[in-house]
TORKOL-245256 format. One line per field, with one value per residue (C-alpha): residue in three letters; x, y, z. Coordinates in nm, 3 decimals. Each point is the difference from the previous one (the first is absolute). Layout:
BEGIN
aa	c(ALA,...)
c1	c(X,...)
c2	c(Y,...)
c3	c(Z,...)
This chain:
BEGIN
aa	c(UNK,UNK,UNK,UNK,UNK,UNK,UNK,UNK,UNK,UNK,UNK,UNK,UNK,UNK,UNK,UNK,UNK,UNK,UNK,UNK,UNK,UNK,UNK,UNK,UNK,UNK,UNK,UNK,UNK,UNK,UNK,UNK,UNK,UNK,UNK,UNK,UNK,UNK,UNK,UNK,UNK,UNK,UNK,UNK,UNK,UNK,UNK,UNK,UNK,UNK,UNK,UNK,UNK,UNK,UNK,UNK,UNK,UNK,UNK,UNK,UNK,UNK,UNK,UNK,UNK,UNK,UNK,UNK,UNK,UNK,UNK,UNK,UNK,UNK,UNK,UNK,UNK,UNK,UNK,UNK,UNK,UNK,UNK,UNK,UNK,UNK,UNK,UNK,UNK,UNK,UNK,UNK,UNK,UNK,UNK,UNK,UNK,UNK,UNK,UNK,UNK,UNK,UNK,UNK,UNK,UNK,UNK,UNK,UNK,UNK,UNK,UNK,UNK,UNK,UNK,UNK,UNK,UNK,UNK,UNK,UNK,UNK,UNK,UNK,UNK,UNK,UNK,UNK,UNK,UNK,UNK,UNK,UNK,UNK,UNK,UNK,UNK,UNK,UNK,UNK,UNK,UNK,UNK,UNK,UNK,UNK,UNK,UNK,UNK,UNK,UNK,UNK,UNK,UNK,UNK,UNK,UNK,UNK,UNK,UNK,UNK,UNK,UNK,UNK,UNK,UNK,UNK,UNK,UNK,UNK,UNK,UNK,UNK,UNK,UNK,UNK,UNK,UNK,UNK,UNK,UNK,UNK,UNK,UNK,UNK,UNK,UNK,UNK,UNK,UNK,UNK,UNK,UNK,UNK,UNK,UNK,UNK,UNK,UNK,UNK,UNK,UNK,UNK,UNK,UNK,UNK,UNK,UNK,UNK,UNK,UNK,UNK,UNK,UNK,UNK,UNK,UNK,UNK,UNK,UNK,UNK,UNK,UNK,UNK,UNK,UNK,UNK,UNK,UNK,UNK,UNK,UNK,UNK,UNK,UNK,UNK,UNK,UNK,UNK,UNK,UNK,UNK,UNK,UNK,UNK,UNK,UNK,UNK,UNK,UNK,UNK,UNK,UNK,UNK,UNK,UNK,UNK,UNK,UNK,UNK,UNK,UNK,UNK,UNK,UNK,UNK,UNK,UNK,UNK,UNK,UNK,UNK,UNK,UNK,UNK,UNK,UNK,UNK,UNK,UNK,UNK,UNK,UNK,UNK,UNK,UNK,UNK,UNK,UNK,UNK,UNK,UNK,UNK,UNK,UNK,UNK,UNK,UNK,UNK,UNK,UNK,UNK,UNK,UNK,UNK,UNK,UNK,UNK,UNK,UNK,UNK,UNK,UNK,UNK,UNK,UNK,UNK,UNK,UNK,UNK,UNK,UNK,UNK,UNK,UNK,UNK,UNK,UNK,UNK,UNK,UNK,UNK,UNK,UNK,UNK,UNK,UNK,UNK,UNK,UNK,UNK,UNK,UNK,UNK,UNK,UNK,UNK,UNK,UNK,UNK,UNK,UNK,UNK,UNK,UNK,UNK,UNK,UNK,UNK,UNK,UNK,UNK,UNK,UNK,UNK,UNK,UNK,UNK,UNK,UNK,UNK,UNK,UNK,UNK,UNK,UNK,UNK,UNK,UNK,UNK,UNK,UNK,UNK,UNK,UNK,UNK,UNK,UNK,UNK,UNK,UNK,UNK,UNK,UNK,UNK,UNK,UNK,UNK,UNK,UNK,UNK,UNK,UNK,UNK,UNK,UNK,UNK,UNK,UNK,UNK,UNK,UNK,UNK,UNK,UNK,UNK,UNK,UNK,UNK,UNK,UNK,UNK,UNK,UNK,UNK,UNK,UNK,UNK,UNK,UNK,UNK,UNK,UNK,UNK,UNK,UNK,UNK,UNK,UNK,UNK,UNK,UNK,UNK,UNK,UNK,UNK,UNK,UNK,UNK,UNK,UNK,UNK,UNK,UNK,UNK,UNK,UNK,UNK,UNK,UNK,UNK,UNK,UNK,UNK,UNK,UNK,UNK,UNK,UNK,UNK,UNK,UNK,UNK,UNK,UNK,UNK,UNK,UNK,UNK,UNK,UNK,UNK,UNK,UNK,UNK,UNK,UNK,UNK,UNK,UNK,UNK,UNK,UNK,UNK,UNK,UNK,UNK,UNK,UNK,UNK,UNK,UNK,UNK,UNK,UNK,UNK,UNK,UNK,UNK,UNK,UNK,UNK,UNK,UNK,UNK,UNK,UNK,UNK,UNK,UNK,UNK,UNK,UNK,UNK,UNK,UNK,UNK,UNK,UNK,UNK,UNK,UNK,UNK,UNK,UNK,UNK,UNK,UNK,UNK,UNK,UNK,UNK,UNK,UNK,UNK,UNK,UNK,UNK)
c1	c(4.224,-0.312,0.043,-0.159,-0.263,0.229,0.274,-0.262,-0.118,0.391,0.081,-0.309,0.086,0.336,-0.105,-0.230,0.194,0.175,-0.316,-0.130,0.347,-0.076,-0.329,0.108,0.283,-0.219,-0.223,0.311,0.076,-0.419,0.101,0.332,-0.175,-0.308,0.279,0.223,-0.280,-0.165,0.389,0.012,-0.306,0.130,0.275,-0.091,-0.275,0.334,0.249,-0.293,-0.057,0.375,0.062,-0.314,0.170,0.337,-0.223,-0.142,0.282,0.182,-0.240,0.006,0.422,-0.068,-0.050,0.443,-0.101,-0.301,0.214,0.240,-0.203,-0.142,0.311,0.090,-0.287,0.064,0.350,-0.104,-0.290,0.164,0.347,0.149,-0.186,0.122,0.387,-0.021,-0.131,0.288,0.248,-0.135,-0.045,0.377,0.148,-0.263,0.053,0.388,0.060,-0.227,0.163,0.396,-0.145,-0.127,0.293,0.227,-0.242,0.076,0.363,-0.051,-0.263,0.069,-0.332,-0.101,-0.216,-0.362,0.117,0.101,-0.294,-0.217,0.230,-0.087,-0.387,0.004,0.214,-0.231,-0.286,0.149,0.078,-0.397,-0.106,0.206,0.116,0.373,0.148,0.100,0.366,-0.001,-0.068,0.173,0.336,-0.132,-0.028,0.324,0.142,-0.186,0.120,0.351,-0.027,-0.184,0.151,-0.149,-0.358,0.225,-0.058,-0.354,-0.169,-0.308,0.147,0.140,-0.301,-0.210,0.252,-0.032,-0.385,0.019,0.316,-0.272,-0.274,0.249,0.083,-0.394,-0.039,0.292,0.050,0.324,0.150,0.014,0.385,0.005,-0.297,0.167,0.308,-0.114,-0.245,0.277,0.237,-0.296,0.004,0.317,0.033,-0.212,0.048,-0.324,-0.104,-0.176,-0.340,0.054,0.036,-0.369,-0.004,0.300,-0.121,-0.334,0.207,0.152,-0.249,-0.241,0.255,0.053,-0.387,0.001,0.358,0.205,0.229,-0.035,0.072,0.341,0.126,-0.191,0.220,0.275,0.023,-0.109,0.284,0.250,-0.190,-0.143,0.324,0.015,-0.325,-0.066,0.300,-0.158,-0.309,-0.225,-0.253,-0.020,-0.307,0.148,0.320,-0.230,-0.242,0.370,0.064,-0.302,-0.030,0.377,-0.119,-0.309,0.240,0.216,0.243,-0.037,0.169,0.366,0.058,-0.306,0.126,0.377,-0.122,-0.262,0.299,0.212,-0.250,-0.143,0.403,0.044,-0.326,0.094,0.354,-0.109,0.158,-0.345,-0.222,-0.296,0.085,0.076,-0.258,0.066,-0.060,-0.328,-0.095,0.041,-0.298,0.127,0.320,-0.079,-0.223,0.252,0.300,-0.253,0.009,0.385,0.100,-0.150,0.148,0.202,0.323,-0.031,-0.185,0.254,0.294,-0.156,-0.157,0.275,-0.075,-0.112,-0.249,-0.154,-0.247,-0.165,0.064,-0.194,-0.295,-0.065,0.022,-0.237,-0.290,0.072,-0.383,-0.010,0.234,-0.257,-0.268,0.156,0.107,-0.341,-0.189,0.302,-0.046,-0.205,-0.144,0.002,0.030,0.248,-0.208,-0.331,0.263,0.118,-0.410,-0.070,0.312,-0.056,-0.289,0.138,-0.070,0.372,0.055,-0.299,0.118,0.345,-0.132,-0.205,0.268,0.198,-0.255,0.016,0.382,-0.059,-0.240,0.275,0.233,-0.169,0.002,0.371,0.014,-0.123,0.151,0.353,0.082,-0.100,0.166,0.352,-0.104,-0.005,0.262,0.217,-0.140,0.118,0.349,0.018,-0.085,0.215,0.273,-0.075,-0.067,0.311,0.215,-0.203,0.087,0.382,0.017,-0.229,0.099,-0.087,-0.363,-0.051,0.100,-0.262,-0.252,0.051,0.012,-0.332,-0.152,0.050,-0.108,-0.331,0.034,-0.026,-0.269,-0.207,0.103,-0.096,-0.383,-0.073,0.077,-0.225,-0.270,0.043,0.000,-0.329,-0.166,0.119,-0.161,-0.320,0.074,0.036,-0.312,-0.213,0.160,-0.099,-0.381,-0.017,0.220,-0.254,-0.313,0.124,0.113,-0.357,-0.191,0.166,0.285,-0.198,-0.254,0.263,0.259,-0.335,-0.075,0.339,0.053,-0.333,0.269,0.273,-0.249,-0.142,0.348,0.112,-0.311,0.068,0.313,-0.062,-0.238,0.234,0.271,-0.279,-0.037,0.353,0.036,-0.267,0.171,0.331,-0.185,-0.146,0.332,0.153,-0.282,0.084,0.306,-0.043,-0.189,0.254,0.285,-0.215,-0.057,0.341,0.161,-0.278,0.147,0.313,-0.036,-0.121,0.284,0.231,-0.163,0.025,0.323,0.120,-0.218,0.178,0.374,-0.083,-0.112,0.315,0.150,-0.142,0.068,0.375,-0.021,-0.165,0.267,0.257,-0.139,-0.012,-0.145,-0.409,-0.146,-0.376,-0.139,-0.387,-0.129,-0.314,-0.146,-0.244,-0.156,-0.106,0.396,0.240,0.233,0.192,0.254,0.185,0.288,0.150,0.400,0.153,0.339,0.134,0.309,0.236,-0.026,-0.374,-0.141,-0.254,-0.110,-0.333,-0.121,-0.280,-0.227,0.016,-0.340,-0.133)
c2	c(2.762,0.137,0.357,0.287,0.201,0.278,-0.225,-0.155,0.367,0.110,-0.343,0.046,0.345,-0.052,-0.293,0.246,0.197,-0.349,-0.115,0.277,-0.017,-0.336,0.093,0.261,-0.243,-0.293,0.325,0.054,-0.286,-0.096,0.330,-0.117,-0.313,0.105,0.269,-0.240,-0.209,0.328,0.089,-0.376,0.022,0.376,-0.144,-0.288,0.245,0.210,-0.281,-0.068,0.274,0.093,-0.359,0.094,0.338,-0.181,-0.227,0.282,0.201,-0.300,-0.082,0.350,-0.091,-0.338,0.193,-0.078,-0.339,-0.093,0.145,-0.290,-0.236,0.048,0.035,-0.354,-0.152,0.142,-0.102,-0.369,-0.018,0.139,0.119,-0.321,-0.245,0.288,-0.054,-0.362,-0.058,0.249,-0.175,-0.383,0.201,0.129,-0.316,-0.218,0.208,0.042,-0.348,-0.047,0.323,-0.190,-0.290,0.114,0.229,-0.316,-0.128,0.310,-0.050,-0.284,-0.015,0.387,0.091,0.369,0.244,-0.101,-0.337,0.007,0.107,-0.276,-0.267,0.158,0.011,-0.396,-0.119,0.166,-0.128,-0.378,0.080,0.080,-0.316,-0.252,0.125,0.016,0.295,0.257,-0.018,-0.304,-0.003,0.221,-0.125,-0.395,0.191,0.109,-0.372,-0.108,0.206,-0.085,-0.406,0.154,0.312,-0.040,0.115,0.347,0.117,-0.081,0.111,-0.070,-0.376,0.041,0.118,-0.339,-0.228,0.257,-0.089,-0.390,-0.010,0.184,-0.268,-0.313,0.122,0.014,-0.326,-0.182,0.199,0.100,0.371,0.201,0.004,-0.356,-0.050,0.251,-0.187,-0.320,0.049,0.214,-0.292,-0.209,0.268,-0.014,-0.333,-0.042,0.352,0.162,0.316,0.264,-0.087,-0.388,0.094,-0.051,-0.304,-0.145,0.053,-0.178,-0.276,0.010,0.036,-0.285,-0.258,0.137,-0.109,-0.347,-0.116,-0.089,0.257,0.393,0.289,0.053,-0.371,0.039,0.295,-0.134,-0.307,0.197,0.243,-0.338,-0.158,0.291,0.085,-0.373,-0.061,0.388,-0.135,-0.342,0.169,-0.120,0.277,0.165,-0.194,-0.370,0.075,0.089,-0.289,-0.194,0.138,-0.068,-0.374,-0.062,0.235,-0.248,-0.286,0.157,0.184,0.366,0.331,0.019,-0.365,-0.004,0.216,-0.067,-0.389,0.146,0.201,-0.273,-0.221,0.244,0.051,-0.352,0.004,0.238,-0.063,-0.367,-0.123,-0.145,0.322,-0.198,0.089,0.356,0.200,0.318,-0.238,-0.224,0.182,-0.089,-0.283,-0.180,-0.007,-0.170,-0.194,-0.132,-0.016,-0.252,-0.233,0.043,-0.001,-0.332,-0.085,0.174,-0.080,0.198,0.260,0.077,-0.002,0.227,0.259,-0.086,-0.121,0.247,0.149,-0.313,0.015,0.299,-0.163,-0.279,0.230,0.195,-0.286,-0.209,0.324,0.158,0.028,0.174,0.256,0.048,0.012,0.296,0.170,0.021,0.139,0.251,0.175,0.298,0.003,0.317,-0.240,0.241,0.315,-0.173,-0.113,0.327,0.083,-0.216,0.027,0.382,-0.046,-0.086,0.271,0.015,0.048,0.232,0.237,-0.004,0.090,0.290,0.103,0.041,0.217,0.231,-0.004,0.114,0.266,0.169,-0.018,0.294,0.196,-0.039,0.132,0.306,0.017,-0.104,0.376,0.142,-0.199,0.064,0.377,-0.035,-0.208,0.263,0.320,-0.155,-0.085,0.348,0.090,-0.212,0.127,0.363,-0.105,-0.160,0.326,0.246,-0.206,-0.015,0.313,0.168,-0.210,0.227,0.120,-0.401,-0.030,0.311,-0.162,-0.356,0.156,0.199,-0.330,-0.112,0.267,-0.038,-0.353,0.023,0.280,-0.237,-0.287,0.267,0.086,-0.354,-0.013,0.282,-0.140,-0.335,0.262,0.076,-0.323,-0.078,0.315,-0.131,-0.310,0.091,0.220,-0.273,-0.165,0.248,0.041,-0.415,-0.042,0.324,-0.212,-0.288,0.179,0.129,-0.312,-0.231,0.180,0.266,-0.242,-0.211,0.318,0.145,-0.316,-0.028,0.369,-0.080,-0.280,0.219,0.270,-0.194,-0.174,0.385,0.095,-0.357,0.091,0.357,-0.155,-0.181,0.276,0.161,-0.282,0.018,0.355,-0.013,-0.274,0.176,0.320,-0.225,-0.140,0.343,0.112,-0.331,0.093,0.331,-0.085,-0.272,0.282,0.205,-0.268,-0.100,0.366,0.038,-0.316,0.123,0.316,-0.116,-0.305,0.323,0.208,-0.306,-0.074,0.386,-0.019,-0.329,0.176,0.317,-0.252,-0.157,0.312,0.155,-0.278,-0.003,0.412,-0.081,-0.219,0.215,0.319,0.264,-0.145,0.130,-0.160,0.140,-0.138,0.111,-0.222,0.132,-0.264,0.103,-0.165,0.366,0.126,-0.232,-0.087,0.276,-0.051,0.228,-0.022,0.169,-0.057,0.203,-0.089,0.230,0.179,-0.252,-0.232,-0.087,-0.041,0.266,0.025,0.031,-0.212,0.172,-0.096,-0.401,-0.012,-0.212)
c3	c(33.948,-0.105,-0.232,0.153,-0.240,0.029,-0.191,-0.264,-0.103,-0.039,-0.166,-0.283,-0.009,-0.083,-0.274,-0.145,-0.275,-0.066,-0.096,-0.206,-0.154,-0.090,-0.134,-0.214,-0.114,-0.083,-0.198,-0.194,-0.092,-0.111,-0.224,-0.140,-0.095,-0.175,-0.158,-0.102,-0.166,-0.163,-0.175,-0.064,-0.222,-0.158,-0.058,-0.234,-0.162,-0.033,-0.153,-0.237,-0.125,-0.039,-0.204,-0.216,-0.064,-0.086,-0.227,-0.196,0.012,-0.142,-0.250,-0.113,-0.045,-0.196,-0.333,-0.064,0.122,-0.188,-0.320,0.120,0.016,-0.318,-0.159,0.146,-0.106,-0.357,-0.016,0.135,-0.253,-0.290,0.065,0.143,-0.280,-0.270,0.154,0.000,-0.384,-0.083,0.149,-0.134,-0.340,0.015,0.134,-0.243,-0.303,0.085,-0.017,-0.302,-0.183,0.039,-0.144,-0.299,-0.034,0.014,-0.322,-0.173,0.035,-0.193,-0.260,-0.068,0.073,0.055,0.017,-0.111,-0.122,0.436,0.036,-0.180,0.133,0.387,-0.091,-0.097,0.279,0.226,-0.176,0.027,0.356,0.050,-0.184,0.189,0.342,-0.073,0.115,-0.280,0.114,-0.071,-0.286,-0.120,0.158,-0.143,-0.343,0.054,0.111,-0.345,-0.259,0.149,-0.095,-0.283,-0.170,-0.342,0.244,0.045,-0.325,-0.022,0.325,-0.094,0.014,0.290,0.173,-0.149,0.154,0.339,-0.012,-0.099,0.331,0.184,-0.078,0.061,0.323,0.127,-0.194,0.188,0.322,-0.113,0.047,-0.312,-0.012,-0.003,-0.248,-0.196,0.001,-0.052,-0.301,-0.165,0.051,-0.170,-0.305,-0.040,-0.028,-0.282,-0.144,0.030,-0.059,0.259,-0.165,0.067,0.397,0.131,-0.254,0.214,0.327,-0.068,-0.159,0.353,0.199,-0.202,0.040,0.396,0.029,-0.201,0.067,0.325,-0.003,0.157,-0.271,0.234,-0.074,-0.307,-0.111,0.124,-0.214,-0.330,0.086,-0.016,-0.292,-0.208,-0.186,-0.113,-0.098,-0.234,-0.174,-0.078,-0.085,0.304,0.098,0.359,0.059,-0.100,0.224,0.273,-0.043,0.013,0.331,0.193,-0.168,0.172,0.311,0.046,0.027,0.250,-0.216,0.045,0.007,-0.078,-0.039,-0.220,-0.212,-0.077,-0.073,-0.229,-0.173,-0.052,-0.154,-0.277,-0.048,-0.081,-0.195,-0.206,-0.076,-0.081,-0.334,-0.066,-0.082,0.094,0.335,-0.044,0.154,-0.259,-0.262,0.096,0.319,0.333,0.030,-0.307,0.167,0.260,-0.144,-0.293,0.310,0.170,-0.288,-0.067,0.368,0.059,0.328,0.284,-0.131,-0.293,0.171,0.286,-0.264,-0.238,0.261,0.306,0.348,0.122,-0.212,-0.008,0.223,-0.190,-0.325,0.072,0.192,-0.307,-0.244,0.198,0.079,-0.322,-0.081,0.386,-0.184,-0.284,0.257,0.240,-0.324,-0.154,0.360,0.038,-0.326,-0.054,0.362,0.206,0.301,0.175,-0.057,0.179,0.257,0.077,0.045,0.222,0.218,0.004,0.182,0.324,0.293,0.018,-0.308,-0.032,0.284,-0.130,-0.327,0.173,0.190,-0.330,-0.171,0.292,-0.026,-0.403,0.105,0.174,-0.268,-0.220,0.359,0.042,-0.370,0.097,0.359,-0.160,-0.110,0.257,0.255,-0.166,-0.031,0.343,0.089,-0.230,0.200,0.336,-0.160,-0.121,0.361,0.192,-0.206,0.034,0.369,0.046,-0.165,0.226,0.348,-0.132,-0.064,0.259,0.336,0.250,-0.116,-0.014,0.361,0.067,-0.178,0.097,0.418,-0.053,-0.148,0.366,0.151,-0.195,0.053,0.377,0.013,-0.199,0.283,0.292,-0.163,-0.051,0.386,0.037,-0.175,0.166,0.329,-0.128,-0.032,0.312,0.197,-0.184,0.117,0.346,-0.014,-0.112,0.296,0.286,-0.171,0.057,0.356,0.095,-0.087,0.163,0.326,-0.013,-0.041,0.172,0.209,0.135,0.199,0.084,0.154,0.202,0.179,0.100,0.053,0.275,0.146,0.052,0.141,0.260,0.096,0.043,0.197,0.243,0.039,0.127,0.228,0.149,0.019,0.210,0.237,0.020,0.087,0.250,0.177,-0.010,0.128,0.303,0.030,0.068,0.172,0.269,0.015,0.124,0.293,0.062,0.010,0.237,0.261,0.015,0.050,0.298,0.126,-0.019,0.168,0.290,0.051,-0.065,0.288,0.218,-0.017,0.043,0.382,0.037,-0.058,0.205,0.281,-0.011,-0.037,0.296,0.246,-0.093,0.070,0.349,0.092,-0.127,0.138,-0.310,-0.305,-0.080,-0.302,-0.084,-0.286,-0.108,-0.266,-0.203,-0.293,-0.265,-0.250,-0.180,0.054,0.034,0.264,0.228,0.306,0.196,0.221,0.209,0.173,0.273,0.125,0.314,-0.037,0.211,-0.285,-0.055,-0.300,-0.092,-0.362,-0.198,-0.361,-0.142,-0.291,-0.084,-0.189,-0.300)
């Protein structure tokens, strides 16, 4: 049904303060918004200026740190390199110190005669890469095959220098070019002076024979004793060796065969084949012409020294050859040059040097690292009485140490507190910027959603009201119609039962039922009856008041 204008003037009346609710609402919120963006932007301007004030404020701290730092870059520039040479200088001149100590024992050196014997190792060590230790320990490896060097050090230390050469010249380590040109010496007897002379003998017939200064030496070692006693010279014995090395006799076998034949050479009954009487080249030479065929040959030198018998007979003027290049060369010592050249050997030789430079530091750090070393023994000792006999102040001590321990633990937590409040600072300056430029736009807009979903929905609560209040308003005129209606039914059926009423009085003769009826729309509905009943036994009574 249609409303009346009455109803629409009460229905916008009543939607009125909900609507300027709503307005002031939607006003808020506009406010809360543009507020919330305005402490948005303070509060970045706020974050940054509190992480610039925790910048300066921690730059104004850094003064401990920047000492730090520059005492860590100190102690890695200088402190750390300064450390490291100490400890190469103790363990380099350590090691070089026993050695020479070692020679000492043995050649009775001391003192400045020490001294000079250091200074010339060192200086050997410098020319030809070996390592000063080494040297020193070979020197003491030589004078032990050869102790007449002990008494003469100066010998000793010309045999040190002519090992030292051999060994660049052949490749060989200084202990076994020491060895082996000592073995070589002693063979023939030579003297300290002879050394460099029997290393180039060495070394020359190394270059123009077949056989290596190690097989070389080898052989001579078998042969050598043999041959001094039967007069034949370092260089013919050699010569000897590399002829039978060049026909595939070499080393050890090479030299006992070469032994047995100058034996039986020179113990021959004819002294035209004694080498210590007519030399080793007549010899053979005169055992060529008196050892006609193999027969005689294998019974006078044996089966099995034949083969080199019959090698040096036939190449005898070989012999006379290799002998005359081999003497009075200093093959070996050009050798040595050119093998020194090398870039190994050239960065082992620097690397050496280096090593030497460090000796005269560990000379001077020496004292005072066993000053030291004695201090902290004296103080572990008195350390060690004081805890046994002071227990319980150690237990004090040692539980304050933890204590201080664990305060230190709890301010670097602090301090890592710190950085982290700076941290977090930094944070809420950048999340603030963000939320501002791109969050801000983003939460308005939908903000505006929400707003106008809120405002449609109130709408339609209205609409639903107002229908309710129609609704209600029905209903009402529904429930007044209907109790009308029933009024009236009532009021007819009351005349109805007095009618009925009064016609069973009339035929009984006592019974007077008058109902009056009065309907109203304004008041209601109102009856009254009224009963009488004679004395003989009629009913006579009165109801009053039915009324709705």
């Amino acid at each position: 049904m249609p409303f009346s204008a009455q109803f629409q003037y009460q229905a916008i009346d009543a939607v009125t303060p909900f609507l300027k609710r709503l307005a002031i609402e939607h006003k808020k919120l506009n406010g809360q918004i543009k507020a919330g963006a305005i402490s948005t932007a303070k509060t970045q301007v706020t974050a940054q200026k509190t992480v610039q004030a925790e910048v300066i404020k921690t730059k104004k701290l850094m003064t401990g740190k920047d000492f730090k730092n520059f005492g860590s870059q100190i102690n890695k520039k200088f402190t750390t390199p300064i450390i490291a040479g100490l400890t190469m200088a103790t363990i380099v001149g350590g090691k070089f110190e026993d050695s020479l100590s070692s020679l000492s024992a043995i050649t009775g050196l001391s003192g400045n005669a020490l001294a000079s014997m250091k200074t010339q190792i060192i200086a050997t060590s410098n020319a030809t890469g070996l390592g000063a230790s080494e040297i020193a320990k070979g020197m003491e490896l030589i004078g032990s095959k050869q102790p007449k060097l002990l008494k003469t050090p100066k010998l000793l230390l010309d045999v040190a220098k002519a090992s030292a050469t051999m060994a660049r010249a052949s490749g060989l380590s200084f202990d076994e070019a020491g060895s082996s040109l000592s073995d070589v010496m002693n063979q023939f007897s030579m003297s300290g002076e002879e050394a460099l002379k029997a290393v180039n003998v060495l070394g020359a017939s190394a270059k123009f024979g077949a056989s290596a200064i190690p097989e070389l030496s080898q052989a001579i070692v078998l042969a050598g004793a043999s041959a001094n006693s039967a007069n034949i010279s370092l260089q013919e014995t050699a010569s000897m060796v590399e002829v039978l090395a060049g026909k595939g006799l070499a080393g050890a076998r090479a030299g006992t065969q070469l032994r047995n034949v100058i034996l039986k050479l020179e113990t021959a009954s004819d002294k035209n084949l004694r080498p210590s009487l007519v030399g080793i080249d007549l010899a053979l030479e005169n055992a060529s012409k008196s050892l006609t065929d193999a027969s005689k040959a294998t019974k006078f030198f044996g089966v099995e020294n034949f083969n080199a018998s019959q090698i040096l007979i036939k190449n005898r003027a070989e012999v006379v050859r290799m002998t005359s290049a081999i003497t009075g060369t200093d093959v070996a010592q050009k050798q040595a040059e050119i093998r020194m050249k090398s870039f190994n050997i050239q960065i082992g030789k620097m690397y050496e040097q280096f090593k030497n430079e460090l000796i005269p530091v560990f000379d001077e750090w020496r004292p005072i690292i066993l000053s030291t070393l004695g201090f902290l023994k004296e103080t572990v000792v008195v350390l060690a009485r004081f805890i046994k006999n002071n227990k319980a102040l150690v237990i004090t001590i040692s539980a304050i140490g933890v204590g201080l321990s664990a305060l230190g633990s709890g301010l670097a937590i602090l301090a890592s507190l710190k950085i982290a409040m700076i941290a977090f600072n930094v944070a809420v300056a950048t999340g603030a910027g963000i939320m501002t430029t791109v969050f801000l736009p983003v939460a308005l807009t939908i903000g505006a959603i929400l707003a106008g979903f809120t405002i449609g929905s109130l709408i339609a609560e209205i609409d639903y009201v107002t229908d309710k209040l129609q609704q209600i308003l029905f209903s009402v005129d529904d429930i007044k119609l209907t109790d009308d209606q029933k009024s009236a039914q009532e009021a007819s059926q009351a005349r109805m039962k007095a009618k009925e009423l009064n016609k069973a009085g009339a035929s009984g003769g006592g019974l007077n039922i008058n109902v009056n009826s009065e309907i109203s729309t304004s008041q209601g509905l109102s009856a009254n009856t009224s009963t009488r009943v004679n004395p003989t036994g009629n009913l006579k009574g009165q109801n009053k008041g039915l009324a709705r």
